[in-house]
N, C-alpha and C positions, 0 to 999 in steps of 0.2 A: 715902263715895262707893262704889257696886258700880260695879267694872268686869268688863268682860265674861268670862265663863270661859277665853276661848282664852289669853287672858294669863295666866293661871295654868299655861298647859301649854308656853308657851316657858322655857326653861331658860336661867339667866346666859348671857353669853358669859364663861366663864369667866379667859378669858384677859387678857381686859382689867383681870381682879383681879389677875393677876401685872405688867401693864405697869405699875398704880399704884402697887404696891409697888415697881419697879424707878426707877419713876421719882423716888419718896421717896425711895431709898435713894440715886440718882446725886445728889443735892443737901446729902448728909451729909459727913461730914470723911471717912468712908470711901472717899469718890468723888472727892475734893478733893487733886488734884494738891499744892495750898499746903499741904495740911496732912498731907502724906506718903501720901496715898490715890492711888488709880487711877481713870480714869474707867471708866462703866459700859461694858458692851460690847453694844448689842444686837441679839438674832442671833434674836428672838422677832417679829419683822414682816416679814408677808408683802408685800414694797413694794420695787418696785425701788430702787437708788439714781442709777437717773437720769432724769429726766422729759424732757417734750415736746422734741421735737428742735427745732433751732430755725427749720426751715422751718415747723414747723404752728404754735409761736408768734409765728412773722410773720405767719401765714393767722391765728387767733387775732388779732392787733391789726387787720387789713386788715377782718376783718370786723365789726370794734368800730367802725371809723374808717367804714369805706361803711354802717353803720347796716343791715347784716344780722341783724338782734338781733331779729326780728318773731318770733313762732309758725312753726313749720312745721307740713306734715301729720303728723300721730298716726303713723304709721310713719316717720316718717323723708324727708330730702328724698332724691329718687330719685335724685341724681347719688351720694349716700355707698351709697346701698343696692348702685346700679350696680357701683361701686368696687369693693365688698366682692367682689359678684358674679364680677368679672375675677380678685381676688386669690384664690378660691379655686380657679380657672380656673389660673392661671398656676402658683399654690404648692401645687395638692393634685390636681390634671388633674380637678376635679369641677365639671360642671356644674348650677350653684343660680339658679334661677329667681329674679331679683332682687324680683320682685313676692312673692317666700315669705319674705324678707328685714323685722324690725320692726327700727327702730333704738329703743333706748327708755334708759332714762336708768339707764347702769348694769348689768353682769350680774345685779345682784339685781332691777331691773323686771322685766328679761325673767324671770328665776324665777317670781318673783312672777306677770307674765302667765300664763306658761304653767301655773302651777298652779289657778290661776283659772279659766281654759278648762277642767282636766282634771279636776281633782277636785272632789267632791259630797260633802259632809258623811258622815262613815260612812266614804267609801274610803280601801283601804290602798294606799300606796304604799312599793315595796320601796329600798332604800338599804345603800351597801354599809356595814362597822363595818370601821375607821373611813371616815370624812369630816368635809367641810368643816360644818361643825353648822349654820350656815342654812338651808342646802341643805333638810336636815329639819325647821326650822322655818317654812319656808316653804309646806310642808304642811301644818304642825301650821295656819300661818295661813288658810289654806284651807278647813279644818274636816275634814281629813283626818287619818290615823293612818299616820306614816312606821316600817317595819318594819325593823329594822337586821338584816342578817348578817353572821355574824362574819366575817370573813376572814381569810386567813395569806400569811404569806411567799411560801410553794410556789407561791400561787395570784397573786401581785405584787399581795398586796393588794386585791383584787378577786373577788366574788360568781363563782361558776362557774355555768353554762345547766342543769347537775345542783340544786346547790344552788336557783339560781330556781325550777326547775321543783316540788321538793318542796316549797319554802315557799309557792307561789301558791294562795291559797285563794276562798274566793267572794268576798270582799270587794276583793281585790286587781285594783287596775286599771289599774298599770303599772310601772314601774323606773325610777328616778333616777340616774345615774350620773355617773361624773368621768374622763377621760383626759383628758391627767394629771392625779391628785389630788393635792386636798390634802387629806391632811399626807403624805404617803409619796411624792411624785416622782413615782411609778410609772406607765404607762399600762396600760391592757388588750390583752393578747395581740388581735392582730387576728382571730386564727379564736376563740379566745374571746367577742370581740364582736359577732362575726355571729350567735354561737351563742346568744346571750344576747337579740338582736334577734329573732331566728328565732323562740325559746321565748315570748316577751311578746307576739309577734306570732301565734302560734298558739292562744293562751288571746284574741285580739282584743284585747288589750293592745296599751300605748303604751312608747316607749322614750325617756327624754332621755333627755341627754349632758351635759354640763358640760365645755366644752372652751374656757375661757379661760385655760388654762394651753397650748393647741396648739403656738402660733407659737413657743414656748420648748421643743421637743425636738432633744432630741440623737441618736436612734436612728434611722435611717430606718425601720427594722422598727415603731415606733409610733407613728411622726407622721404619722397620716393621721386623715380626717377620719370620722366617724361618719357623714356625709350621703352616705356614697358608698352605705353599704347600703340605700337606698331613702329614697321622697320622703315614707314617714309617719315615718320618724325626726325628730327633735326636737333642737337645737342649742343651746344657749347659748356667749355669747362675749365679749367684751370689749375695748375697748382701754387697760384700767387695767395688763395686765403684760408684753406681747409690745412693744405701743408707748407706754408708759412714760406713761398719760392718766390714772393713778392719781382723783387728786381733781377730774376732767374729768367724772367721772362719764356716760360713755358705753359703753353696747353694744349689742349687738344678738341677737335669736333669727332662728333659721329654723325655720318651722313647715312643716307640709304646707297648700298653698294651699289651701284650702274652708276653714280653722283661719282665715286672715288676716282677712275681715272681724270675728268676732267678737274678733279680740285688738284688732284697731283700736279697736271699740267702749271693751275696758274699757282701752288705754290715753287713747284723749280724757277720761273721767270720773277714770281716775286721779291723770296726771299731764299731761295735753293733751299732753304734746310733748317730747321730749329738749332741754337746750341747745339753741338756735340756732347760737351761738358755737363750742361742742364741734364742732357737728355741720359746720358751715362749714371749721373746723380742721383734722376727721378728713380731708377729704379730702388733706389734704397727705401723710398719710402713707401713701400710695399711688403718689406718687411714686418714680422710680426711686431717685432720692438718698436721700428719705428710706429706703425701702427698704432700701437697703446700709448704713445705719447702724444700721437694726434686727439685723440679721445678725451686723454687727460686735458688737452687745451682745450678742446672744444664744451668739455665740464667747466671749467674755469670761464669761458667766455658765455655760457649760460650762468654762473651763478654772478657775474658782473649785469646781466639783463635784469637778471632775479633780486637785485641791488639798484640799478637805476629806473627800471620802471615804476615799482614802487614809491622811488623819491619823487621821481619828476612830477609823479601824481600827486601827492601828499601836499606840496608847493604849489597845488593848480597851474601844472604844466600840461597839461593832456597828453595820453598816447591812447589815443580811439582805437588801436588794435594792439596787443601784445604781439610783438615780433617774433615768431618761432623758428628763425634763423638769421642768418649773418650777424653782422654788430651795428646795425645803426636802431633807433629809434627815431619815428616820425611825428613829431610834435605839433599839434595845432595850436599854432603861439598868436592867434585873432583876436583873446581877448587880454593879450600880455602888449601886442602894437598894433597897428596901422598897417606896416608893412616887414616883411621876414626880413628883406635886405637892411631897412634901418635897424632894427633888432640887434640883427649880429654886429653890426658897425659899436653898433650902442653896448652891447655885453664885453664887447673887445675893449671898449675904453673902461668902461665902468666897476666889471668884474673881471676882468681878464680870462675871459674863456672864450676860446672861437667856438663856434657852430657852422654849419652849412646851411643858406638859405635857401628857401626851395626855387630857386629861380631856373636854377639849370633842370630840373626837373622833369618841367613839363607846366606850361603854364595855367593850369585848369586850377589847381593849387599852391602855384608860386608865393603869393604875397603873404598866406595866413600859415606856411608851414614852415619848420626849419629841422635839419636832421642833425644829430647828434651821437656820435659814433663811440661805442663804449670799450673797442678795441685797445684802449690805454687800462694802466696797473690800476686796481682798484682802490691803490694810495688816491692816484690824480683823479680818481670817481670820486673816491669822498671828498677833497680837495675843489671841486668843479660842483657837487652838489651844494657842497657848503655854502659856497659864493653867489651861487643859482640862488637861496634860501635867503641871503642876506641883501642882496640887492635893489632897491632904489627901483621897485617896478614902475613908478609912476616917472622917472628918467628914462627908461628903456620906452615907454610907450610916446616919445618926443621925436618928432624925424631928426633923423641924421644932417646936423649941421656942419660936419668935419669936413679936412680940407680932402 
């Protein structure tokens, strides 16, 4: 069978090689309480640990039971777009034209969308090293060429408007970005981001964002939205990690309105239509009540930051930047091994904790970093630091001999 070339140019997701091996290994006598093991610890998934609240699983069954289960329109039904529209009115003082508003199945449709709209076979688009590795294959899907820059600490992780501006070359036709990313927490300095918008937008360039990690900041200095610096910026979003609709599989973009009928276009041929059900659900979580319970996790999931930053330091694990949103922390583990992959092979045997190593990343920092996601109860935090604390560093820093 030939399949088509662009398959050949998406790369593993790497990571998922490590969850199968962790997940073999939790089902051995190693991991086997009865038989004097531990269970696994895992601190390698990006996934809240608590789902739909339980007003939007009652709007969920209410709309299963009234037979709201039909097609909606390709963008989304206008009451969720509406919703969105207020919440970012009330949570960001920005006003978003709910008609610039797709709801579509997933923050990876909209990616997907939006790259569809923007990129032409040949074009480069720029992306920062690291990131979330779909993000850049979702280009590659496109028929496009995602251009990675390195990044550093000093810079939180994130491409500088200097940097952009000497990498854009003729081919280049916009910037992909993340506040907050992932894998490092971090968001982008706001005069950074303008500066960066400014730069892409003076070459006639486009600028996403990747901002489904927002609703989970902790700084006020970086939880703002990308849509305040003007109406041709470019949004992505989601309600899989702020409102916990993980395998709900709903989100949504904001385009610049003249962009909307053509995204409508290829979302009907794509996927005709987000959930019905999701999309009838989302609305609850726009509610006041539900509202105050997002809050309340997102206090809980900073004071779990507020808890393992501090450890992982303390132990000489390094976190070169305090993460002011999502839940991961990005670790320089160069002088714990040699390489992040053998690391986590190594921690999975030795201390039974998974991690993510930085491979899928982005490779400017692959080998010396590894992420650790603190999205589990703060029992399996202290549980996981524990073991982090006791462990055999001079074992972890031996390459990976296993089968």
């Amino acid at each position: 069978m030939r399949l088509a070339s662009r398959v050949e140019r998406i790369e593993p997701f790497y990571v998922m090689e490590v969850a199968k091996r962790a997940t073999a290994l939790s089902s051995t006598a190693l991991c086997d309480p009865a038989q004097g093991g531990r269970p696994m610890l895992f601190l390698n998934i990006g996934e809240p640990d608590c789902t739909a609240c339980d007003r939007v699983q009652a709007a969920a069954h209410a709309a299963i039971e009234q037979g709201r289960t039909a097609y909606t329109a390709a963008t989304g039904l206008p009451a969720l777009r509406q919703a969105i529209s207020r919440w970012y009115a009330q949570r960001f003082q920005v006003d978003v034209d709910p008609t610039r508003i797709v709801i579509t199945a997933g923050a990876s449709a909209a990616l997907q969308l939006a790259m569809l709209a923007l990129v032409e076979p040949g074009d480069e688009v720029i992306c920062p090293d690291p990131s979330y590795p779909c993000n850049r294959h979702f280009v590659t899907a496109a028929g496009g060429q995602a251009r990675l820059l390195p990044t550093a600490a000093e810079h939180r992780y994130a491409p500088t408007a200097q940097q952009l501006e000497s990498h854009w070359g003729s081919a280049t036709r916009g910037v992909l970005l993340a506040s907050p990313s992932n894998p490092t927490g971090t968001s982008i300095d706001p005069r950074e981001l303008q500066a960066l918008v400014d730069t892409a937008r003076s070459r006639g360039g486009w600028t996403v964002v990747d901002e489904i990690y927002l609703g989970l900041s902790y700084d006020a200095r970086y939880g703002q939205t990308a849509l305040a610096l003007g109406e041709d910026v470019w949004s992505v979003n989601s309600f899989s990690k702020y409102f916990g609709l993980t395998g709900w599989r709903l989100g949504w973009l904001v385009a610049p309105l003249e962009a909307v009928p053509a995204l409508e276009r290829l979302a009907q041929n794509l996927y005709i239509c987000a959930s019905a059900v999701a999309q009838h659900a989302a609305l609850a979580c726009f509610e006041a009540e539900s509202l105050r319970e997002y809050e309340q996790r997102r206090g809980e999931f900073q004071r779990r930051r507020d808890y393992v930053v501090p450890a992982l330091r303390a132990m000489h694990w390094p976190v070169p930047v305090d993460p002011d949103g999502a839940f991961y922390a990005w670790i320089d583990s160069s002088d714990i091994a040699a390489d992040s992959w053998d690391l986590c092979l190594q921690l999975m045997q030795h201390a039974q904790v998974t991690l993510t190593p930085g491979r899928d990343f982005g490779p400017a920092l692959a080998a010396r970093h590894v992420r650790l996601s603190f999205a589990s109860s703060m029992q399996t935090l202290e549980q996981a630091m524990a073991r982090l604390a006791a462990v055999d560093r001079a074992q972890l820093a031996r390459p990976w001999e296993g089968a």
